[in-house]
N, C-alpha and C positions, 0 to 999 in steps of 0.2 A: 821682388815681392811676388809671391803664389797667391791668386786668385783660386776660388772653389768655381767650376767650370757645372752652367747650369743650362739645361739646352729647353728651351721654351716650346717646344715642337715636337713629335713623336708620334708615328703611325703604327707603331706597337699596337696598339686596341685592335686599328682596323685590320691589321696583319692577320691578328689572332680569330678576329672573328671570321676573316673571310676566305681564308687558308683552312681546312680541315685536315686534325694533326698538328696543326702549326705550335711550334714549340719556342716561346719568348729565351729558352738557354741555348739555342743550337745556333753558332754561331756562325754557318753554313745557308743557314734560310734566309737571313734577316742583316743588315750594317747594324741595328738600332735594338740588338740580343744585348743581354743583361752583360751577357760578359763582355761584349767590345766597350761596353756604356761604363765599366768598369774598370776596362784597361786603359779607357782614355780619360778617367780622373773625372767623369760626371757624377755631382755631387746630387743634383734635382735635377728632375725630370718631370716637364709637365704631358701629360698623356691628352690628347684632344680628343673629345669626345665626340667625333659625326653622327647627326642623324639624317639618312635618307627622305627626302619630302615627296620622292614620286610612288606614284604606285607598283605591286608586284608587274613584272610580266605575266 
């Protein structure tokens, strides 16, 4: 029996945010690019949302 394969966990946001240029298709930057997430049958994706609580340097 096939399950739909759902991965609860994903640093995709912070990837993108803290990478400049970073590109979520390029499947060369990233394991957790739209395409590998694709090729490996992930159905959902939940994206975690961080927020930083210290101050700038």
């Amino acid at each position: 029996m096939n399950y739909p394969i759902a991965d609860l966990h994903c640093d995709l946001l912070s990837f993108l945010a803290a990478i400049p240029h970073a590109d979520a298709f390029a499947k060369d930057q990233i394991a957790c690019a739209f395409p590998w997430l694709k090729e490996g049958g992930v159905r959902m994706q939940v994206m975690a949302i961080y927020t930083n609580v210290d101050a700038p340097a």
